[in-house]
ROVO-673413 format. One record per residue: residue in three letters; z, x, y of N, C-alpha, C in turn; residue number from 1. Coordinates in Angstrom, 1 decimal. Layout:
N
ALA	Z	X	Y	Z	X	Y	Z	X	Y	NUM
...
This chain:
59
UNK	11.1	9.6	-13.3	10.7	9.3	-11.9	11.2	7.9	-11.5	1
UNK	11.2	7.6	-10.4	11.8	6.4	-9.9	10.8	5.7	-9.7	2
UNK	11.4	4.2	-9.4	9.8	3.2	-9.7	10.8	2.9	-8.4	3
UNK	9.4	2.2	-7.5	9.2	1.4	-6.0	8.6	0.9	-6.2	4
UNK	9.1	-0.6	-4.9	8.4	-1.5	-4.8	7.7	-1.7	-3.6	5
UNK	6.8	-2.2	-3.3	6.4	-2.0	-2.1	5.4	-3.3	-1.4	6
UNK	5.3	-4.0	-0.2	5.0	-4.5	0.0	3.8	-4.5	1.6	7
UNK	2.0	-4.4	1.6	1.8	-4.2	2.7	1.3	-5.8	3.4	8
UNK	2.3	-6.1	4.2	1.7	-7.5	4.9	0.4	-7.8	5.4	9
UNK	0.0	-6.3	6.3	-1.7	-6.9	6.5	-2.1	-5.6	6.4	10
UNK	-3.5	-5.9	5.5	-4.9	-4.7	5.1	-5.6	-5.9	5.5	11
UNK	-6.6	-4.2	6.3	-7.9	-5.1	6.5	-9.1	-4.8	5.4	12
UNK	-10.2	-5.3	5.5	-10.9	-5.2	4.5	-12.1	-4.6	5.3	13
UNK	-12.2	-3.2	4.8	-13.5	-2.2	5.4	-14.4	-2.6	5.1	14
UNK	-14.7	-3.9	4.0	-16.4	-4.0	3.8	-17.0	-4.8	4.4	15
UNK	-15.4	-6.1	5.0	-15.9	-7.2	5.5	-15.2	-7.3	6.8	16
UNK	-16.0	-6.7	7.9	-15.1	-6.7	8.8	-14.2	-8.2	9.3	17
UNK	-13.0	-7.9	10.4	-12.6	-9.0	10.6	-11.5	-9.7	9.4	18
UNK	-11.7	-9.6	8.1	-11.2	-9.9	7.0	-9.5	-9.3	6.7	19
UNK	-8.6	-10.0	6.4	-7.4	-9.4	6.3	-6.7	-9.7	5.2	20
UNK	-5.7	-9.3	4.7	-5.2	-9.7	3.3	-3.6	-8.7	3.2	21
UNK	-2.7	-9.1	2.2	-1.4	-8.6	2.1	-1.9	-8.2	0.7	22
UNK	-0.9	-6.8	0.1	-0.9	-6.3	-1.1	0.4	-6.3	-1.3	23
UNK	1.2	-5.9	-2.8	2.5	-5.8	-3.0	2.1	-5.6	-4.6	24
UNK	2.9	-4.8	-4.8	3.2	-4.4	-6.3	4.3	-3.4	-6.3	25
UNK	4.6	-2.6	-7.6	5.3	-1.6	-8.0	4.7	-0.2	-8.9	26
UNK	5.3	0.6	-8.6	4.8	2.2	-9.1	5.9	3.0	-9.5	27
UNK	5.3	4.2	-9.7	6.7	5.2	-10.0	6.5	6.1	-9.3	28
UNK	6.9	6.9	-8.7	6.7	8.1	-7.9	7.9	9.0	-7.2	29
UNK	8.2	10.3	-6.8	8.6	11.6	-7.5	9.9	11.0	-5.8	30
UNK	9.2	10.4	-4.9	9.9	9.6	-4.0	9.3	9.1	-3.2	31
UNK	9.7	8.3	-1.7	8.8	7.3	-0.8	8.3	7.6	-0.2	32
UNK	8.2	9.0	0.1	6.9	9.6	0.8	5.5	9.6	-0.3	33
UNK	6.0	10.2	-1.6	5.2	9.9	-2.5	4.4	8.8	-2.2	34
UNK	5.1	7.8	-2.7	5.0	6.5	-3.1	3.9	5.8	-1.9	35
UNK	4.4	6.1	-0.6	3.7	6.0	0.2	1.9	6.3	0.4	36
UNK	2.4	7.8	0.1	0.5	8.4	0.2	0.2	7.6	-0.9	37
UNK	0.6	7.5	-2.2	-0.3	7.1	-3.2	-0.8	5.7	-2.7	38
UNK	-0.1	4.7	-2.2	-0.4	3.0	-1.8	-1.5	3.1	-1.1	39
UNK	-1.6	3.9	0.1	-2.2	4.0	1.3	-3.5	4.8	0.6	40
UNK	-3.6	5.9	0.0	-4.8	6.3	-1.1	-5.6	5.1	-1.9	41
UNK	-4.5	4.6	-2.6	-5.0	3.3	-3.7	-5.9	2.2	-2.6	42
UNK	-5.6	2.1	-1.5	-5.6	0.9	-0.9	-7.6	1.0	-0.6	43
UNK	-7.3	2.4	0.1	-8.3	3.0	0.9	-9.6	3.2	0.1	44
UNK	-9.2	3.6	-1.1	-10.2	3.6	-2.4	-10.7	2.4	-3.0	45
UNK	-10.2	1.4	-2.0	-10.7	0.3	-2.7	-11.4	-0.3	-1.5	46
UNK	-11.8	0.2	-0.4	-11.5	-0.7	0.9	-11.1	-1.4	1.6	47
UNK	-9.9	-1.0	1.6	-8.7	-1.4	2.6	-7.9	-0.2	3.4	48
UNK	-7.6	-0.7	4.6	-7.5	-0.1	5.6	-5.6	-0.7	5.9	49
UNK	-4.4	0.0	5.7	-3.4	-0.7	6.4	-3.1	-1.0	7.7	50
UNK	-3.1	-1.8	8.5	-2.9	-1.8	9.7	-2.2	-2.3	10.3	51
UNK	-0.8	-2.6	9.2	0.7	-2.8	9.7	1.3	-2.2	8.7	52
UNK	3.2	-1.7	8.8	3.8	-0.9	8.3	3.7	-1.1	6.7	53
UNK	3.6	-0.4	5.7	4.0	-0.7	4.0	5.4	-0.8	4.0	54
UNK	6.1	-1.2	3.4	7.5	-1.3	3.2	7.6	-0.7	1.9	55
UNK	8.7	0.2	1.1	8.6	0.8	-0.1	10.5	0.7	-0.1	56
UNK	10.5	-0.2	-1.1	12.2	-0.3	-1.9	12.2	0.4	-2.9	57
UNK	13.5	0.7	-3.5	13.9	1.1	-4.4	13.8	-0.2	-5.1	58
UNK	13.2	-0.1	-6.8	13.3	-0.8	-7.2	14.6	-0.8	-8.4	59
């Protein structure tokens, strides 16, 4: 499977409202839609909420 990279500039933080923060890392996944639900899942499960676009490269 292909690894991506991906970067989200702003998540907000569901526990603390008002609070904002950037994520970025890499995964592997089957492709960028993939790749996508899983960031936006991971994010959400953690409380965070995206509320600007994720970017996902080919790594």
């Amino acid at each position: 499977m292909p690894k991506f990279s991906f970067t989200a500039e702003k998540i907000a933080d569901t526990l603390t409202p008002g609070q904002t923060t950037s994520a970025s890392g890499t995964l592997t996944a089957s492709s960028p839609t993939a790749a996508r639900k899983a960031i936006e899942r991971s994010l959400r499960s953690r409380g965070y909420e995206p509320v600007s676009a994720i970017t996902i490269t080919p790594k």
